[in-house]
Each structure stands twice: as structure tokens, then as C-alpha cells.
VEXDREN-2710 file (C-alpha; in Angstrom, 1 decimal):
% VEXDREN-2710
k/r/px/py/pz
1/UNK/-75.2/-23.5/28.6
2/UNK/-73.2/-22.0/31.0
3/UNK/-70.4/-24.7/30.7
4/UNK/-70.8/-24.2/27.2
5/UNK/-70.3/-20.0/27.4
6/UNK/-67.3/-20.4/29.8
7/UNK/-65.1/-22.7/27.6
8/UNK/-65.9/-20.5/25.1
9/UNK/-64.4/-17.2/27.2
10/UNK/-61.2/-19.5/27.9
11/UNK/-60.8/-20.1/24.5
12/UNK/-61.2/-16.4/23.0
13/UNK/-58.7/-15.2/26.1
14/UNK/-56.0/-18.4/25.4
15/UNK/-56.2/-17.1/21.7
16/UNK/-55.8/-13.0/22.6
17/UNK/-52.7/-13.8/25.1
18/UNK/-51.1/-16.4/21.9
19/UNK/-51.5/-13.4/19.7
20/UNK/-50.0/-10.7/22.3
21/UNK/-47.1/-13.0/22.6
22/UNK/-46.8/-13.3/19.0
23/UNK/-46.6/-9.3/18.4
24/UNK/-44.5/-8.9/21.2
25/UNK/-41.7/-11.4/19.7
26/UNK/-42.0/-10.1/16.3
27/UNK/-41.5/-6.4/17.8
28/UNK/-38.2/-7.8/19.6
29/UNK/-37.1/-9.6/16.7
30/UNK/-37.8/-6.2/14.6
31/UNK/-35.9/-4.2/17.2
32/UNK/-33.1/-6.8/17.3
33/UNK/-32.2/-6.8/13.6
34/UNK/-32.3/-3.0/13.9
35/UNK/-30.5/-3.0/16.2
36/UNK/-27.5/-5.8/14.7
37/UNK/-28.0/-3.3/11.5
38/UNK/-27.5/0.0/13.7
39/UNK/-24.6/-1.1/15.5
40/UNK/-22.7/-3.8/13.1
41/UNK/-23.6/-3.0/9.3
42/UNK/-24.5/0.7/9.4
43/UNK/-21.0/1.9/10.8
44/UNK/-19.2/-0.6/8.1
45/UNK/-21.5/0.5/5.5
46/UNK/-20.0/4.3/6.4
47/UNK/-16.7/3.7/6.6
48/UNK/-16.9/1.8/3.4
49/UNK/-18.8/5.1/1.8
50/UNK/-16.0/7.2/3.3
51/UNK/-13.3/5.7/2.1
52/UNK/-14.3/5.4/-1.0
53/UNK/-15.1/9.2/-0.9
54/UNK/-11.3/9.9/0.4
55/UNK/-10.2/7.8/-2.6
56/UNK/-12.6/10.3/-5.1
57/UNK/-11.0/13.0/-3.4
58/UNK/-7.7/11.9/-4.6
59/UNK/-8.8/11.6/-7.9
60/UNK/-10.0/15.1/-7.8
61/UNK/-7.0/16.0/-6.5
62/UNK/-5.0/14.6/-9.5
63/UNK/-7.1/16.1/-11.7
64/UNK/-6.6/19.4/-10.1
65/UNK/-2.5/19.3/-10.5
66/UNK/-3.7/18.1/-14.5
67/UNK/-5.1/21.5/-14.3
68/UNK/-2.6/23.3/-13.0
69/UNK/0.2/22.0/-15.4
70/UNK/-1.5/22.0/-18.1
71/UNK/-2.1/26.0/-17.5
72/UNK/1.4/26.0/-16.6
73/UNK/2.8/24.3/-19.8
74/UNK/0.8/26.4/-22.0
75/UNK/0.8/29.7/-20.1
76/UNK/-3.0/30.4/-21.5
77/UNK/-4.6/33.0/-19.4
78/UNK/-7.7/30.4/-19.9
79/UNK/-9.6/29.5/-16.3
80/UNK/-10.0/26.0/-16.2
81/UNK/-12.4/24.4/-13.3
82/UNK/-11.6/21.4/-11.0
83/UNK/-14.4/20.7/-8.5
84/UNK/-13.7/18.9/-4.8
85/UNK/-16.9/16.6/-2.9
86/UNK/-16.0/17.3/0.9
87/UNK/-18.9/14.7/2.1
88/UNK/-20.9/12.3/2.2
89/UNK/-24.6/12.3/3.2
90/UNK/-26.2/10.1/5.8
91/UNK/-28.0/7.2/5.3
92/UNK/-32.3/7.7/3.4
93/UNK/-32.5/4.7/6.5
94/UNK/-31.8/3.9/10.0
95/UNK/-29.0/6.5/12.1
96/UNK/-25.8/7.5/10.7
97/UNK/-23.6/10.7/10.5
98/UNK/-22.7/12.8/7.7
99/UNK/-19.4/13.5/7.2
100/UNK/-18.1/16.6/6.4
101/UNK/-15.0/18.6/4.8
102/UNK/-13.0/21.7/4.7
103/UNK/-11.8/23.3/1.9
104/UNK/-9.2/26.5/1.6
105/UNK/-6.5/28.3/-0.2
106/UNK/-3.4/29.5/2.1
107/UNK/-0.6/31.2/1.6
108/UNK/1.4/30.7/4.6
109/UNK/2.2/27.7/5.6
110/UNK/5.0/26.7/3.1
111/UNK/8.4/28.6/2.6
112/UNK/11.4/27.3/0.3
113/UNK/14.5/28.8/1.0
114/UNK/17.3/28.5/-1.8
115/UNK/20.8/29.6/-0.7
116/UNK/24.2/29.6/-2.8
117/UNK/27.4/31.6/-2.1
118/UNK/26.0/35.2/-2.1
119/UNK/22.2/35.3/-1.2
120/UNK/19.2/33.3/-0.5
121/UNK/16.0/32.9/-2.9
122/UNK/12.9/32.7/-0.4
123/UNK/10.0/32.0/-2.0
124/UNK/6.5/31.7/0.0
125/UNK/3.8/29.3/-2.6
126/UNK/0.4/28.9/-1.4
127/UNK/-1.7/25.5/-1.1
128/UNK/-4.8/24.2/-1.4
129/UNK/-5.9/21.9/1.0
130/UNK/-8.6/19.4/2.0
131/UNK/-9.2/18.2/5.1
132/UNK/-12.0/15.7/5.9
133/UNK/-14.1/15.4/9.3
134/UNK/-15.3/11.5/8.8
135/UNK/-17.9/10.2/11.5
136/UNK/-16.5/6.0/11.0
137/UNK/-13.5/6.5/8.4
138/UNK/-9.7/7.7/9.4
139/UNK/-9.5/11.6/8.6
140/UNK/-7.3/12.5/5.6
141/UNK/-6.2/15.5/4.2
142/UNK/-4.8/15.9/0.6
143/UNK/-2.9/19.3/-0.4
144/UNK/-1.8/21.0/-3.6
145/UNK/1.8/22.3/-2.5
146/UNK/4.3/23.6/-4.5
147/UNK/3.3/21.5/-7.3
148/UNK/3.0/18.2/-5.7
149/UNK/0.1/16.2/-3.9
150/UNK/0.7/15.3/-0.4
151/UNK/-1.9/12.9/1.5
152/UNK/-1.1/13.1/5.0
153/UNK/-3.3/10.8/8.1
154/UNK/-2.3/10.9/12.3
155/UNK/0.1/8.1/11.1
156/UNK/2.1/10.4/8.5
157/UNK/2.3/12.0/5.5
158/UNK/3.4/10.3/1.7
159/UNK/4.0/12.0/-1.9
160/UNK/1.1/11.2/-3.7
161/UNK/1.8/13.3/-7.1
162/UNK/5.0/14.4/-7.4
163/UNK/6.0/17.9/-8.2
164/UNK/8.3/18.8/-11.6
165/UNK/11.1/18.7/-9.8
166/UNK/14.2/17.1/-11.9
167/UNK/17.9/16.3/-11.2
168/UNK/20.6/15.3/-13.8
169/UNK/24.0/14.5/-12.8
170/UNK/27.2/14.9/-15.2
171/UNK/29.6/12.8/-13.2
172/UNK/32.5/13.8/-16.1
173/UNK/31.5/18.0/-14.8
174/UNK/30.5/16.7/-11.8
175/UNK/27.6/18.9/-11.6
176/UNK/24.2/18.5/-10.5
177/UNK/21.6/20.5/-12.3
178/UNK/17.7/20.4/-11.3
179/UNK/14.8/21.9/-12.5
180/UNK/12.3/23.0/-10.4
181/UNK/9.0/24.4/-12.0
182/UNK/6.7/25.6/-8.6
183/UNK/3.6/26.4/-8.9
184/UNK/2.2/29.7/-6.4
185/UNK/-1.1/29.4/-5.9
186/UNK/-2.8/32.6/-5.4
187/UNK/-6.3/33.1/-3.5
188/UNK/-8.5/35.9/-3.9
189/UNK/-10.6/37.4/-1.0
190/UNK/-13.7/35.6/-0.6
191/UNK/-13.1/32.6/-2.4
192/UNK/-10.7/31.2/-0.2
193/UNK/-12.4/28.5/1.4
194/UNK/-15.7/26.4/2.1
195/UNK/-17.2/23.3/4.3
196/UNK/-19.8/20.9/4.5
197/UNK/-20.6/17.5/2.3
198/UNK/-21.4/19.1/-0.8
199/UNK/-19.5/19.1/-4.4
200/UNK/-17.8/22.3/-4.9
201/UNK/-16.0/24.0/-7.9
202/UNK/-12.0/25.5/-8.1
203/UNK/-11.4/27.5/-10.7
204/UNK/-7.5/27.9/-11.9
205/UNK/-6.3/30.6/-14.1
206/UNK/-2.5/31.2/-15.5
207/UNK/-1.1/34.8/-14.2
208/UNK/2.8/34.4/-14.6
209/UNK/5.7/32.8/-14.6
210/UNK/9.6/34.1/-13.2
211/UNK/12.5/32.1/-14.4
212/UNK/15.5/32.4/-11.9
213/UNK/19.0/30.4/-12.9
214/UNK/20.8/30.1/-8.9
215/UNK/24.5/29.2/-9.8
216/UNK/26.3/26.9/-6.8
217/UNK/23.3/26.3/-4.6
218/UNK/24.4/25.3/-0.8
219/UNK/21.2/24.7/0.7
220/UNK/17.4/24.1/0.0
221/UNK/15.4/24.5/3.3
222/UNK/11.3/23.5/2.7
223/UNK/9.5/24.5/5.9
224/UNK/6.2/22.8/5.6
225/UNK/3.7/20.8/7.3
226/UNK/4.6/17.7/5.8
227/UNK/8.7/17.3/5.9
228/UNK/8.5/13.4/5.7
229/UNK/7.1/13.4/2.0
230/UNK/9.1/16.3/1.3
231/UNK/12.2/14.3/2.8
232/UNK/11.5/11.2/1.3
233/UNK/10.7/12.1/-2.2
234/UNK/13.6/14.6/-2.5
235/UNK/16.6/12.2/-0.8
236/UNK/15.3/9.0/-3.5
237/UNK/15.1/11.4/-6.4
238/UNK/18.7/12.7/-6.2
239/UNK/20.0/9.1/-5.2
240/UNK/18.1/7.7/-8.2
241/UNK/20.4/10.0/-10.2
242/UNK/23.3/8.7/-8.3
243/UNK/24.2/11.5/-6.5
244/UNK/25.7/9.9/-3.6
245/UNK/23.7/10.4/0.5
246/UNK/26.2/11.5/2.6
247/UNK/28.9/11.7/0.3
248/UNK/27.4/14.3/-1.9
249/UNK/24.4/15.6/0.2
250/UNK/22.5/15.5/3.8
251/UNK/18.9/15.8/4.8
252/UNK/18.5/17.1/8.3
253/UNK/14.7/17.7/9.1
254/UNK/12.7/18.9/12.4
255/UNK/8.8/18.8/12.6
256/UNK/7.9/21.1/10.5
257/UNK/11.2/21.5/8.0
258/UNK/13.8/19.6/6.2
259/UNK/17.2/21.1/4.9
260/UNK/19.5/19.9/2.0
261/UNK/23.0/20.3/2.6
262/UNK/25.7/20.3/-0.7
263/UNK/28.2/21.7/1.4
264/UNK/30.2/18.4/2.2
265/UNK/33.7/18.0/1.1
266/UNK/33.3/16.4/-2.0
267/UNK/30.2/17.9/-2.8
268/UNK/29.4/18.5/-6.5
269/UNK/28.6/21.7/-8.4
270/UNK/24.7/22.6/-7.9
271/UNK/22.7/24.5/-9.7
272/UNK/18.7/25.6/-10.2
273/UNK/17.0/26.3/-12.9
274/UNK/13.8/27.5/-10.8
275/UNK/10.6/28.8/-12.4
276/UNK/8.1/30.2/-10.1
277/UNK/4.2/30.4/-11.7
278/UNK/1.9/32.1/-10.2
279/UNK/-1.9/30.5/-10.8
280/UNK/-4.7/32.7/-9.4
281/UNK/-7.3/30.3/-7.8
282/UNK/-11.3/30.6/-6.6
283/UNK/-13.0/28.0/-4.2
284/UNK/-16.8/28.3/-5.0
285/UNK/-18.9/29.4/-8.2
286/UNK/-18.8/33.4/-9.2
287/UNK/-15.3/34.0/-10.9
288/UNK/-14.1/37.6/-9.4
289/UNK/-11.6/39.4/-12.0
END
């Protein structure tokens, strides 16, 4: 009987430490696909979220310049309301980090200077601008500036909507005539900016519009934050219209500016037809007259 009581003990103890052993690999197999989850398919699940959030951004964005010239093109003192997400959320699951945005109106951070044989035209528009604070994604900003839709990244900045600016060239006159309709965006105390993840509303409302003909134009000089785009867009739209880089105009541009020259020897005539609206604008609900 004794025999008999001890083989049973070995038994029940052999089964106990199989059944530790078991719990204790299933608890490190647990922990290791937690872990490959945490560290592989988490942070590509965010930056997949994220970018698709930059690229619903844009979209808002377009929509936003739709706004804006429709308003423009109508000159309805009608508000009309965009909205802009400026996050995501974290993960219901496992550890992740929200991202987060920032959203504001300014009004000095761009200046176009228009000069022809007797005086300049300065003219100071305002933006709005997103910029994004991504946890796994590369940060973006998009911004509404003078009419056009620059995305900008550490690498650079690119057109992505451009502005109504148009040139036409009568070779027979030799004259170069361009249209530039600019939109001012106007903030009102208050409502001039917001952060975090969440979806928030821009209203847009007509105010005015100044129509200025400048005869003879010698330079354009855009001091901005994003003189590639600005350079890049402006030297292929007046070379698409065959007026002639180097022969007919230079670009010069520094950090933060870019200048177009049209006083080169053979130079043709210049002239603007510039029109200057000014759109009142509110980040956030509550519309303040």
C-alpha cells in the first residue's frame, strides 16, 4: 500500500510540473506574438492610418480652395463651411500613439510685392495652414496661400492646387498679360486656430474684392515659406506660354523669397490685371459677425 500511495504522489507531481510547463510556454508564446504585433505590425498599421489621414487632409484641403472660389466667383456674402481632421486616434488594442494636428489662420507670413516704372503694389494675404505632428508617418503641412495649395515635407515643398494665376503672350504686341485673382484670407480673433486629432469646421465668407490694372510691371517679389513651389510653378507657367527664361525673364530666389525679373534687354511689355478678394474666415464652430 505504501508502494502503491507513492507512485501515485509521483504521478499527480509529474502531471502538475507537465501542466506548469505547459502555461508557462503558452504565456511566452502570448507575450511573443504581442510582442512581433507591438513592434512590427502596430507601427506599420499607424503609418498606414496616417498617411491615409495626410491624403484626407488634402482632400479637405481641395475642397476648401472649391470653397473659396466658388465664393470668389460669385461674390455671395453666403458663409460656406469646410471642415479639417488634424488626427488620428490610437489603437481600441495593444500601444500606439495618437497623432495630432495644428490648425491656424495667419496673416504674416506671405508678402507679394508688384513693382513697375513708378511704384510698388505690396500686398500682405493671409493663409491657412495645417500642420501635422504624426507618431510613425512623415509630418506634412498643407496651406491655403494666396489662392493656391502648397504641401510642403523636411524634403521640400510642391504646388498641389494651383492658384488663378494666368499669362497670355501676344508675340505680334509682344506683351505679356496675366491675371492674377488672390485670395486674402482674413481671421477674426478667437477663431484663429485649434489642435488635437479631432474633425474641425472652417467657415468662409465673401467680404470684397479690389481690382487693380499695373501697366509695365518690372518685378514680382513673393516672400513666403515655400519659394520652391512658388518658383517652380510660376517659371513653367510663363514658359508654357512661350515666354522665353532668360531671354524674357529671371527667377532669382533665397530661402524664404523668389523675385521675377522683366527687366532684361529684350524683355516684353508686362502687365497685371490683379484682383485682391478678401474672404473673412473662422476655425471652429460659433460664427462671430
Amino acid at each position: 500500500m505504501k508502494k502503491f500511495c507513492t507512485s501515485l504522489n509521483i504521478n499527480n507531481k509529474d502531471d502538475a510540473v507537465v501542466g506548469i510547463v505547459v502555461a508557462v510556454l503558452l504565456v511566452g508564446l502570448i507575450l511573443a506574438v504581442v510582442a512581433v504585433l507591438q513592434t512590427v505590425f502596430v507601427p506599420s498599421w499607424m503609418e498606414q492610418m496616417e498617411a491615409e489621414h495626410m491624403d484626407k487632409v488634402a482632400d479637405q484641403f481641395a475642397l476648401l480652395k472649391f470653397a473659396v472660389d466658388t465664393q470668389t466667383a460669385t461674390e455671395k456674402n453666403i458663409p460656406i463651411t469646410t471642415s479639417i481632421t488634424l488626427g488620428n486616434k490610437e489603437l481600441p488594442f495593444l500601444s500606439s500613439s495618437r497623432s495630432f494636428g495644428f490648425l491656424r489662420i495667419a496673416s504674416d507670413e506671405c508678402t507679394i510685392n508688384i513693382t513697375n516704372t513708378t511704384e510698388s503694389f505690396v500686398i500682405s494675404p493671409g493663409i491657412i495652414k495645417y500642420s501635422s505632428e504624426n507618431a510613425y508617418f512623415l509630418d506634412q503641412s498643407y496651406t491655403y496661400e494666396a489662392g493656391a495649395i502648397i504641401s510642403s515635407q523636411s524634403e521640400g515643398n510642391v504646388m498641389f492646387i494651383r492658384p488663378s494665376f494666368f499669362v497670355d503672350y501676344d508675340k505680334v504686341l509682344d506683351e505679356v498679360n496675366i491675371s492674377f485673382i488672390l485670395s486674402n484670407i482674413k481671421g477674426t480673433e478667437g477663431k484663429k486656430s485649434v489642435s488635437g486629432y479631432g474633425t474641425y469646421p472652417i467657415q468662409t465668407n465673401f467680404s470684397r474684392s479690389n481690382i487693380t490694372n499695373i501697366p509695365d510691371i518690372q518685378k514680382i517679389t513673393i516672400t513666403t515659406a515655400y519659394p520652391n513651389a512658388w518658383y517652380i510653378f510660376i517659371n513653367s507657367t510663363l514658359i508654357k506660354k512661350d515666354v522665353e527664361y532668360i531671354t524674357d525673364f529671371l527667377i532669382t530666389s533665397t530661402n524664404d523669397s523668389i523675385t521675377v525679373d522683366f527687366t532684361l534687354g529684350t524683355s516684353p511689355k508686362v502687365d497685371i490685371y490683379l484682383e485682391v478678394v478678401d474672404i473673412f474666415a473662422q476655425i471652429a464652430p460659433g460664427w462671430i459677425e
